[in-house]
N, C-alpha and C positions, 0 to 999 in steps of 0.2 A: 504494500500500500504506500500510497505517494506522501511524503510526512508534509502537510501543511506548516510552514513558519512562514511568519512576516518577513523575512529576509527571498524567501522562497520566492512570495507572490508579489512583492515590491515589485514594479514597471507593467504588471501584466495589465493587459484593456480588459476591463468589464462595462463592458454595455458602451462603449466607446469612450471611457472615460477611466485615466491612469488612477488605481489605485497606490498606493506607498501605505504600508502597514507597518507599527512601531516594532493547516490538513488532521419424572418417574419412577419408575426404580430403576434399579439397574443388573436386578436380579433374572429375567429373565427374555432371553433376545433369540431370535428365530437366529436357529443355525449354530449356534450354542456349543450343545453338548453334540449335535450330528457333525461339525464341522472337521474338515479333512486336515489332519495337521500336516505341515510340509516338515518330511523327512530332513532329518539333517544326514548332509553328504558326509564321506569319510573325508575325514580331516586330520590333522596332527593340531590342530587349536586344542589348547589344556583344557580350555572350556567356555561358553558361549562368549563371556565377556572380553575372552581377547579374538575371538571371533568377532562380534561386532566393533574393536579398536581397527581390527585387519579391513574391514567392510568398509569402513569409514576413509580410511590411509587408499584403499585400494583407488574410489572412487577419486577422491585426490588425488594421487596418482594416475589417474587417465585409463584405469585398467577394471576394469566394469564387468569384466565374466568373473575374473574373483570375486571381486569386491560383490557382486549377487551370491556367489556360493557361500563365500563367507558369515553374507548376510544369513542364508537359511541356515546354517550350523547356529547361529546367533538367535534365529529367528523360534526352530524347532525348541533351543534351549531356555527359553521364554520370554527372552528379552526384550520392552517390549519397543524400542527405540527401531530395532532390527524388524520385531514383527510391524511396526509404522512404515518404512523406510520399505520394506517389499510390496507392501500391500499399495503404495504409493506407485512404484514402478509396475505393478501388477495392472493396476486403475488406468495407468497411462498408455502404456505397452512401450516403457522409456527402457529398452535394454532385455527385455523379456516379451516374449507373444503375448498378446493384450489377454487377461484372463479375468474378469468382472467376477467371479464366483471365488478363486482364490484371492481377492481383496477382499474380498467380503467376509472370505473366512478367517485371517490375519485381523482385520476389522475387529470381530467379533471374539477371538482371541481376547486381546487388549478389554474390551468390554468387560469380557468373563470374569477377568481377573482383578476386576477394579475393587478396590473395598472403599465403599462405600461410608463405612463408619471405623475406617481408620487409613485415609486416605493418603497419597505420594504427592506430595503439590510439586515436585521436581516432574512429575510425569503429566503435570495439569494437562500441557498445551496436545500433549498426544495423546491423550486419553476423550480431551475434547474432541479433538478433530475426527477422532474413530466412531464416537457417537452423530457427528454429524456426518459421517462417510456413510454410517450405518442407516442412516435415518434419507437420504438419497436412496438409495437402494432398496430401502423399505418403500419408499414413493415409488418410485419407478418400477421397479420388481427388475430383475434381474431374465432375460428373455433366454426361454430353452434350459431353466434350471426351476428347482423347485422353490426358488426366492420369488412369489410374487408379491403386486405390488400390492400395501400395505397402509394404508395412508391416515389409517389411527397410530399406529404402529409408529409410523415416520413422525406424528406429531406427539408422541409420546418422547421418542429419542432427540427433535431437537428440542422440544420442553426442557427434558432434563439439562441438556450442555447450554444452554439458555440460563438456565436460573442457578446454577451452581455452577459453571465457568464462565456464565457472562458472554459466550463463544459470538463473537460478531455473525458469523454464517451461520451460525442457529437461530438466532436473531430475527435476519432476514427470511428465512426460509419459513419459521412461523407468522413472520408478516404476512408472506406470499402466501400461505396456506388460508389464511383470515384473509384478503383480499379474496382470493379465488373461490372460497368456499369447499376447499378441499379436505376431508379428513376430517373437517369440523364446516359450525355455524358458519354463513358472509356477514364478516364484522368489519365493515371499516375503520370505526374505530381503535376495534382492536389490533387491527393492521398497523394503524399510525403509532399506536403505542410503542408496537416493536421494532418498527420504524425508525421511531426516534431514538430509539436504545443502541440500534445497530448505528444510526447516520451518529450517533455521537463517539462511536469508537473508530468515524472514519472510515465505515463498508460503503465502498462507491455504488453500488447497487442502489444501497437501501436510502444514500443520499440522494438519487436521482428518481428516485421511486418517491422519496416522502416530499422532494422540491414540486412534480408535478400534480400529487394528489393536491398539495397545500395552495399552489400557484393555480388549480383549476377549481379546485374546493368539490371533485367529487369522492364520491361513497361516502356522502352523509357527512365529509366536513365540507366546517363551515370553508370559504376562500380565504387565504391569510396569503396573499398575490407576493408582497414583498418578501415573507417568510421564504416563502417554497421558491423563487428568485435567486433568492441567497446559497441555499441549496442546490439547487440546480447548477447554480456559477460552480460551487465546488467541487460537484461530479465532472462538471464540464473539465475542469483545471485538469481531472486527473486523467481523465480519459482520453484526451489529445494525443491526436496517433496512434489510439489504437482500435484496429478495425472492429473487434469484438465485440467492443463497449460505442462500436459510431450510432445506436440509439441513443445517448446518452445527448451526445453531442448534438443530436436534430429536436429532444424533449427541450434542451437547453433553449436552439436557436429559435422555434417555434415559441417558445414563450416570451421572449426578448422582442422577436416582432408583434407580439400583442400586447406588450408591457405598454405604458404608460408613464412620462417621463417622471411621475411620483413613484412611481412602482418603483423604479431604475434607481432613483435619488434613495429612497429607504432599504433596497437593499443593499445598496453601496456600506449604508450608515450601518446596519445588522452585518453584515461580512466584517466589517474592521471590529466591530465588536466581538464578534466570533473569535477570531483570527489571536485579540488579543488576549482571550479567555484563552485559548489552545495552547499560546508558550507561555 
């Protein structure tokens, strides 16, 4: 994510005009206890943990068939940085044949083994992300395997990595579920809440999502034109140049040609306040 500082966005044009500023439980998960555990290779590693040093060094070193086998010796021996770090390359097909079912089951791994009520905050940010990797997957279902899609299920898992990691893509993804009416009630409201939670940790989605509900004032809110402005300005910042996110860049411009030059002046005034709330 793009780190907003005033230093950052000093000279940049908004709206043609230079600013200078002084970015459940968790007891039980489909695929669980049936999950296929990945063998660890013969290896001469004393044991998983200098397996995962070697995975780590290998990758760094430019040498990626090790550095994956090393991971599964690291991965099989439970480790769960290894078992993140395959199931990532697994999701991707970054070095291994794209396998969605064996990410899912490394996913679920990590899950299994969380405690809940005597928790690793050194393993927060992977233990998060495995719930929100799991909680996709529960959406979507997983096509040609017995993983379908799930969408209580999915809004169960990003509940959780929402309200006890805070997880910005959990965040988002329960907003989108309350916008769409998926897996639950159509709450706009409740979309915006999470909205907000995510656009304040800086999720350029959920900034560009809560800039156009606020700047159009639909699903039941009210218009707040210069709020959802401001936001929008700051999805816009991040998303320049990149084709993925060029929605972002047209909810921006779109609303800019319908502003009004009070719109344009008050969000100018909400961004440097923003901005200098942020450093």
């Amino acid at each position: 994510m793009f780190m907003r500082t005033s230093s950052a966005i000093a000279g940049m044009v908004v709206f043609g005009l230079s600013l200078c500023a002084p970015a459940p439980r968790a007891a039980t998960f489909e695929g669980g206890d049936s999950a296929r555990v990945e063998k660890a290779p013969l290896s001469a590693y004393p044991n998983p943990q200098a397996a995962l040093r070697a995975g780590i060094e290998g990758f760094r070193a430019g040498d990626s068939t090790a550095a994956i086998e090393a991971l599964k010796y690291a991965a099989a021996g439970g480790e769960r940085l290894a078992q993140w770090k395959l199931a990532k390359l697994y999701a991707s097909g970054d070095g291994v044949p794209r396998d969605d079912l064996k990410a899912y089951e490394l996913f679920s791994q990590i899950v299994a083994n969380y405690d809940e009520d005597n928790p690793d905050r050194r393993d927060a940010a992977i233990v998060s992300s495995a719930f929100v990797a799991l909680g996709v997957y529960s959406l979507n279902g997983i096509e040609n395997t017995e993983v379908v899609a799930n969408p209580q299920h999915a809004l169960q898992l990003f509940q959780f990595a929402a309200t006890n990691f805070g997880d910005a893509n959990a965040l988002y993804n329960l907003a989108r579920m309350h916008l769409d009416g998926v897996g639950t009630s159509k709450d706009g409201i409740e979309a915006l809440r999470w909205l907000s939670l995510a656009a304040a940790k800086g999720h350029l989605q959920a900034e560009a999502l809560l800039g156009e509900m606020l700047f159009a004032g639909r699903d039941g809110i009210q218009p707040q034109r210069a709020r959802g402005l401001m936001w929008l300005t700051l999805a816009r910042e991040a998303a320049a140049g990149s084709n993925k996110d060029r929605w972002i860049v047209d909810l921006y411009e779109k609303a800019v040609a319908s502003a009004n030059e009070a719109d344009r002046h008050d969000a100018l005034a909400y961004l440097e306040v923003h901005l200098k709330r942020r450093n």
